[in-house]
Backbone as ProteinMPNN parsed JSONL, in Angstrom:
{"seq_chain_A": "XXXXXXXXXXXXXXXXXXXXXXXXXXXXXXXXXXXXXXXXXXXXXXXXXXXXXXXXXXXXXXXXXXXXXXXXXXXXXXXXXXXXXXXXXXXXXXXXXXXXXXXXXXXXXXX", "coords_chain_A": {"N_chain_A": [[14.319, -29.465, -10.855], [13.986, -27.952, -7.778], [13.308, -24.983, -6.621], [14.892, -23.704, -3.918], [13.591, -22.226, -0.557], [12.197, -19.496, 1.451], [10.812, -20.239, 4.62], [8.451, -18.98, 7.594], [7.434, -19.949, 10.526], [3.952, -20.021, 11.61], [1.463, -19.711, 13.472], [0.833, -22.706, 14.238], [1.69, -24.103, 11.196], [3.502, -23.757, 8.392], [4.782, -20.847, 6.299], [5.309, -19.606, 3.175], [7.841, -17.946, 2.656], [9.4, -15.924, 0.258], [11.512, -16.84, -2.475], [14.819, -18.145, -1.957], [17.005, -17.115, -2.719], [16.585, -14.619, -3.542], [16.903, -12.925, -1.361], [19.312, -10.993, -0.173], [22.677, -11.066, 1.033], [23.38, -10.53, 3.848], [21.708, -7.944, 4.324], [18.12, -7.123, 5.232], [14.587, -7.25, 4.541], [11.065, -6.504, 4.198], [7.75, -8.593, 4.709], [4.519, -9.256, 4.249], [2.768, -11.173, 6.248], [0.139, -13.563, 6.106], [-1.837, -12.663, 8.104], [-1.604, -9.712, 8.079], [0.329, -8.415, 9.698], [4.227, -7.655, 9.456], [7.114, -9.006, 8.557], [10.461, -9.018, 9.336], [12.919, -10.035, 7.59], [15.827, -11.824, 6.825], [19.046, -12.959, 6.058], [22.008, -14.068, 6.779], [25.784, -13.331, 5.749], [26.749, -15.827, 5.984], [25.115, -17.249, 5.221], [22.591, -18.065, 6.806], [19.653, -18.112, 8.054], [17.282, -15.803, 9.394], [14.046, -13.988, 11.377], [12.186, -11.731, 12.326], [9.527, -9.811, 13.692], [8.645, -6.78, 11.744], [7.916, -4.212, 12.683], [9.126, -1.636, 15.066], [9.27, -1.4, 18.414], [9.79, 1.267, 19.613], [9.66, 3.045, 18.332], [7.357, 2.567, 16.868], [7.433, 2.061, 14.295], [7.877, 0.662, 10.913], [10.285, -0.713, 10.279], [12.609, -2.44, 10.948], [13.613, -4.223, 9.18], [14.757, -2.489, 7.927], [17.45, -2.255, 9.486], [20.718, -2.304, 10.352], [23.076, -5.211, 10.152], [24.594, -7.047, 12.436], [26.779, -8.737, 15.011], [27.149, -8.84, 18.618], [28.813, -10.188, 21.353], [28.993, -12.613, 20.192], [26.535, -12.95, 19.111], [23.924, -12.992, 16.755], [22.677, -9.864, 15.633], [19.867, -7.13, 14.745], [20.492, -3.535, 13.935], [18.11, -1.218, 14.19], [17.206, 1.348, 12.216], [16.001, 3.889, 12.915], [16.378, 4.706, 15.92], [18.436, 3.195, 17.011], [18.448, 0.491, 18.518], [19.441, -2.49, 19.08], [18.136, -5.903, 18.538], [18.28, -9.09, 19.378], [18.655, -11.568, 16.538], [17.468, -14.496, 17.108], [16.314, -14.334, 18.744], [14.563, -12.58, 19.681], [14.847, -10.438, 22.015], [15.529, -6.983, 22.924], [19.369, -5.661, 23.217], [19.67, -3.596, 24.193], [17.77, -2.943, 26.053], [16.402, -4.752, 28.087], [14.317, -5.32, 28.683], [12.124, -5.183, 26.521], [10.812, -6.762, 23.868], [10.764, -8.065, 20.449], [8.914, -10.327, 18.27], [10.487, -13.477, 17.885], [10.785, -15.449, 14.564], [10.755, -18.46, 14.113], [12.212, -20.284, 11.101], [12.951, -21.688, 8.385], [14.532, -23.355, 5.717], [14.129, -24.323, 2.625], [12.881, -27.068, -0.375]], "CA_chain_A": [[14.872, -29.149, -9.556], [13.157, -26.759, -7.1], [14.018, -23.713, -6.34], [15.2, -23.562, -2.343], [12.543, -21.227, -0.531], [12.31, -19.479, 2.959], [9.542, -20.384, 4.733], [8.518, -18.668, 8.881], [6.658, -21.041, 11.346], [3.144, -19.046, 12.089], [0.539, -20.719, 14.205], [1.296, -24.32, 13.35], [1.938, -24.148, 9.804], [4.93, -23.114, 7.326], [4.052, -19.999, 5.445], [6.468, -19.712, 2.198], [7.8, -15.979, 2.174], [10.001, -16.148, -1.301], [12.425, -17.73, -2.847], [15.69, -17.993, -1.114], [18.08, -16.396, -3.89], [16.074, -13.106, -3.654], [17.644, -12.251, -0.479], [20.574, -10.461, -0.398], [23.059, -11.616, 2.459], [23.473, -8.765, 5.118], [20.033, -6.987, 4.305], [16.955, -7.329, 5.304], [13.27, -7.397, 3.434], [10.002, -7.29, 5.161], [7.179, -9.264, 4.641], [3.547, -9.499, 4.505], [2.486, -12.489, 6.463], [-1.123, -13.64, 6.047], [-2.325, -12.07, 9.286], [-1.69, -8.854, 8.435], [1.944, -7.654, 10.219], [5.232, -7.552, 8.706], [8.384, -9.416, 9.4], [12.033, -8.347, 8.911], [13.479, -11.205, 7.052], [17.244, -11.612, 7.161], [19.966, -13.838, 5.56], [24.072, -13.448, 6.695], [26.848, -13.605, 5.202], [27.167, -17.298, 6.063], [23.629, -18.07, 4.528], [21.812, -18.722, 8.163], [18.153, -17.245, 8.026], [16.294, -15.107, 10.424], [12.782, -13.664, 10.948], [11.465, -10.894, 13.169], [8.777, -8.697, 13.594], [9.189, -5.951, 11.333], [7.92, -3.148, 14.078], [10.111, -1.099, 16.269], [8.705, -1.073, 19.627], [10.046, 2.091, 20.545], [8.842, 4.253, 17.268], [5.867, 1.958, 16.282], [7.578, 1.818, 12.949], [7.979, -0.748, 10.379], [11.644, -0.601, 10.423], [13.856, -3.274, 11.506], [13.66, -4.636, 8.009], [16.181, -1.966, 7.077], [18.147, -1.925, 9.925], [22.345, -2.916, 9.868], [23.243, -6.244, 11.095], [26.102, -7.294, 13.611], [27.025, -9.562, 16.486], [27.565, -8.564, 20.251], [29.007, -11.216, 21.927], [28.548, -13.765, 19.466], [24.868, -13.373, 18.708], [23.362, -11.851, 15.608], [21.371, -8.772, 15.847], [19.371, -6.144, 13.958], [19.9, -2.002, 15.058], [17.017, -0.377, 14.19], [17.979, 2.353, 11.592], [15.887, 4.832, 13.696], [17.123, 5.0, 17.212], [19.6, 2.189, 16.811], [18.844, -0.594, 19.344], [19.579, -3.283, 19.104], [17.361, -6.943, 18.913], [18.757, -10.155, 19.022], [17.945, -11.581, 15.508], [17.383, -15.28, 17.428], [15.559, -14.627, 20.723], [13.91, -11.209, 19.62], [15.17, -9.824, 22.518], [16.693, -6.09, 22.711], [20.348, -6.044, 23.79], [19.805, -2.532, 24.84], [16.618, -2.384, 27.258], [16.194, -6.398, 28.338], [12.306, -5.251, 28.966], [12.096, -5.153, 25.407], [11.258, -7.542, 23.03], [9.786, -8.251, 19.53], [8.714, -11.805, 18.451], [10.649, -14.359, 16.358], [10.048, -16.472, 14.289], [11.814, -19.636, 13.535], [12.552, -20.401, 9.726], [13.784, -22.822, 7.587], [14.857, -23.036, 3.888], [13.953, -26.188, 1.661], [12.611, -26.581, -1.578]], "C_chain_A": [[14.085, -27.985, -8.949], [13.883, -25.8, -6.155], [13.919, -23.904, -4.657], [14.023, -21.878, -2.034], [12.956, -20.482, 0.926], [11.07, -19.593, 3.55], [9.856, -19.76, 7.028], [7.089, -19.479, 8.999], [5.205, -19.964, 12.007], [2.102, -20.184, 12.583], [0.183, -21.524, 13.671], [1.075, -24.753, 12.185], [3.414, -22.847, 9.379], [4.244, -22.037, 6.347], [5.846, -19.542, 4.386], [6.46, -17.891, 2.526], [8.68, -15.478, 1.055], [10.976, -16.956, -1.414], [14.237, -17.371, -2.426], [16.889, -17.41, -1.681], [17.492, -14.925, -3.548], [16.456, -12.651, -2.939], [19.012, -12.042, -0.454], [21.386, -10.681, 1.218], [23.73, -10.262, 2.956], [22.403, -7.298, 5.044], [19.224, -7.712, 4.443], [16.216, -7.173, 3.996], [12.058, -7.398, 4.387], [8.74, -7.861, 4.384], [6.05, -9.339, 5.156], [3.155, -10.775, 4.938], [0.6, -12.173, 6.485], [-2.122, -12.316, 7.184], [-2.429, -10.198, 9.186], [-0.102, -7.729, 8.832], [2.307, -7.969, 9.399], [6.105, -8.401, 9.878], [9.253, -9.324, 9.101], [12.19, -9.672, 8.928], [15.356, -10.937, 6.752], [17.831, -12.963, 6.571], [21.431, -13.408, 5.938], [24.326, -14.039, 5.914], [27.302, -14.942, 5.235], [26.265, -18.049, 5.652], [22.994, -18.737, 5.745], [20.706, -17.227, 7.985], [17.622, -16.716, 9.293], [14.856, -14.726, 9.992], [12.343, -13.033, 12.366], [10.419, -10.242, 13.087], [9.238, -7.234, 13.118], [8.613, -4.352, 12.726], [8.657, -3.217, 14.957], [9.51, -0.988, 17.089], [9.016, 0.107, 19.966], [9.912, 3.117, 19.685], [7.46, 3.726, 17.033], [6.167, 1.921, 14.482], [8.109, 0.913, 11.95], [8.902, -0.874, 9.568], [12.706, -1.319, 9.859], [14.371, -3.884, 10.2], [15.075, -3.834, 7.588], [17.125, -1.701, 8.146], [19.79, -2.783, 9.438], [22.521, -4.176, 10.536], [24.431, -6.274, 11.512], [26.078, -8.436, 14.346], [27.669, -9.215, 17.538], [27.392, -9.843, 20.731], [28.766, -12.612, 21.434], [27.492, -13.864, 18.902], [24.56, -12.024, 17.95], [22.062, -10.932, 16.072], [21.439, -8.044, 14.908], [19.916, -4.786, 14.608], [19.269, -1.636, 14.343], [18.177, 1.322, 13.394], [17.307, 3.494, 12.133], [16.626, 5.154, 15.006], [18.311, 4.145, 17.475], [19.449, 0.976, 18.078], [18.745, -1.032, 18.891], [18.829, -4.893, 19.308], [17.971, -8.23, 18.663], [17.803, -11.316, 17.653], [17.427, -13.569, 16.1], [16.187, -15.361, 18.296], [14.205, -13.048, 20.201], [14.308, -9.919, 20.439], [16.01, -8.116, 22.234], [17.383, -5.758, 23.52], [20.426, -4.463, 24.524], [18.632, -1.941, 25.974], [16.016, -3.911, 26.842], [14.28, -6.478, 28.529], [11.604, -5.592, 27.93], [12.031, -6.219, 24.738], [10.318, -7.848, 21.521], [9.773, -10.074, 19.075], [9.647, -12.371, 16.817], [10.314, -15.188, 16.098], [10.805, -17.64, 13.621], [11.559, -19.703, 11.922], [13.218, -21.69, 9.212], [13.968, -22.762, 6.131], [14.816, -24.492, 4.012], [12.866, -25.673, 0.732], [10.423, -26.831, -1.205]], "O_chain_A": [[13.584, -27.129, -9.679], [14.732, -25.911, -5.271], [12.838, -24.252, -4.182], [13.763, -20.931, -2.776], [13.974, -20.864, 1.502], [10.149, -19.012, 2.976], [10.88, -19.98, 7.675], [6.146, -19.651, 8.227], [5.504, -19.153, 12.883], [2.007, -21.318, 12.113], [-0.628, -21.477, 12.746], [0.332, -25.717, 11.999], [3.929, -21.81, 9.798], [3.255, -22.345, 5.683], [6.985, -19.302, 4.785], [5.591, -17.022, 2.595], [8.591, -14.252, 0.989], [11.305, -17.747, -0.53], [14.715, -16.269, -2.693], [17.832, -17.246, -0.906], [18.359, -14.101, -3.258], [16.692, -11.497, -3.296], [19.811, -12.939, -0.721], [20.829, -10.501, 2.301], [24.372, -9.337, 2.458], [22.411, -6.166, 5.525], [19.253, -8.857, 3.992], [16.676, -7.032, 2.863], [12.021, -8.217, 5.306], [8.744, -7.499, 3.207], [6.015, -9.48, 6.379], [3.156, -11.636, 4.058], [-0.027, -11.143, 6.734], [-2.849, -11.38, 6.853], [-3.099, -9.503, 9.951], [0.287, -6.674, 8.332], [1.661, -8.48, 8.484], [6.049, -8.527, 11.102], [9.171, -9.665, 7.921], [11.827, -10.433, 9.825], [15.877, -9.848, 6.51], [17.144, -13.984, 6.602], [21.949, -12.435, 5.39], [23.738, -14.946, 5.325], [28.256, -15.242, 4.516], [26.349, -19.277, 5.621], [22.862, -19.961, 5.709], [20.867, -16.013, 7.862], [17.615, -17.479, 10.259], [14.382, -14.914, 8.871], [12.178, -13.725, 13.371], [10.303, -9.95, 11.896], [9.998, -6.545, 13.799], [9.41, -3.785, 13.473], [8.988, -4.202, 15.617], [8.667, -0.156, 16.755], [8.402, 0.317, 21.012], [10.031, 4.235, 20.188], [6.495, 4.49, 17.019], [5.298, 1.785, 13.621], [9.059, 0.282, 12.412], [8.731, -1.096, 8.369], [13.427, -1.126, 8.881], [15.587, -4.06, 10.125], [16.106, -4.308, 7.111], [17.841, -0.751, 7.831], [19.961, -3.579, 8.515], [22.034, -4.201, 11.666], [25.32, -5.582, 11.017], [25.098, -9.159, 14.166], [28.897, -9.26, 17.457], [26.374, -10.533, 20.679], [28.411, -13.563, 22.13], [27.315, -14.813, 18.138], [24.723, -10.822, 18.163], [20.979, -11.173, 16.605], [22.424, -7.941, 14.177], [19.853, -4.77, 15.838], [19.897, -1.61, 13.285], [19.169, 1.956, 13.756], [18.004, 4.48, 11.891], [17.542, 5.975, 14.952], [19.162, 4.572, 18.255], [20.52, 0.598, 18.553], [18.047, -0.758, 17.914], [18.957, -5.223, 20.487], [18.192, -8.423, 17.467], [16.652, -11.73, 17.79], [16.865, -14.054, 15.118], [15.353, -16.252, 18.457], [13.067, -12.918, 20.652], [14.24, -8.764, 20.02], [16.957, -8.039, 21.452], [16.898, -5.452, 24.609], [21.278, -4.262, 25.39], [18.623, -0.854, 26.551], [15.427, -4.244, 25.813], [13.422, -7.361, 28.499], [10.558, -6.222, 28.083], [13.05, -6.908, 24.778], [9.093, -7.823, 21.648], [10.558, -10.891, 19.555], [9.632, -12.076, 15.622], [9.637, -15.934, 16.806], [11.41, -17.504, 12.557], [10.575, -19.074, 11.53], [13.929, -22.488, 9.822], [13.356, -21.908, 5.49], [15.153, -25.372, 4.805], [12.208, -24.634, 0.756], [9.608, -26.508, -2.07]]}, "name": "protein", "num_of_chains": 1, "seq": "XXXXXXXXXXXXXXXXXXXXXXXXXXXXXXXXXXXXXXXXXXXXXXXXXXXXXXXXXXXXXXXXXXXXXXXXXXXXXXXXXXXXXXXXXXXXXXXXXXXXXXXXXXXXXXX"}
């Protein structure tokens, strides 16, 4: 049987980023992707995956990974354990300055 994985969608290809047990549900992890950056990797409490850019736009620091998670208005987000905004863990968007945004990245789990 094969171990269930998480894998983020990077210019048209699946890049594996570990094995899907290793994440702990309601923390982050970030992640070396080939290229170079990092990406704040995420699992809830209901076992639904995320994947952001681990950089804070508004320190330049490689953050978000440890920030707290929540939902405003229905939709999951990261805050940033430095200044605390807020990014929608779906859209990238941040719920606190709409100018704002870091990139996501779709995901999927399978073995």
């Amino acid at each position: 049987m094969m171990t269930p994985t998480l894998q983020l969608h990077l210019d048209d290809a699946w890049f594996q980023v570990c094995e899907l047990s290793r994440l702990t549900p309601g923390r982050g992890v970030a992640a070396l992707l080939p290229d170079g950056r990092q990406a704040a990797v995420f699992v809830d409490r209901s076992g639904r995956a995320y994947a952001i850019d681990n950089r804070d736009p508004f320190t330049g620091a490689q953050v978000l990974s440890r920030g707290l998670l929540g939902t405003a208005g229905g939709r999951p987000f990261v805050a940033s354990p430095l200044l605390k905004q807020r990014f929608d863990l779906e859209t990238g968007r941040c719920l606190d300055d709409e100018a704002v945004t870091v990139r996501a990245y779709p995901v999927r789990t399978g073995a």
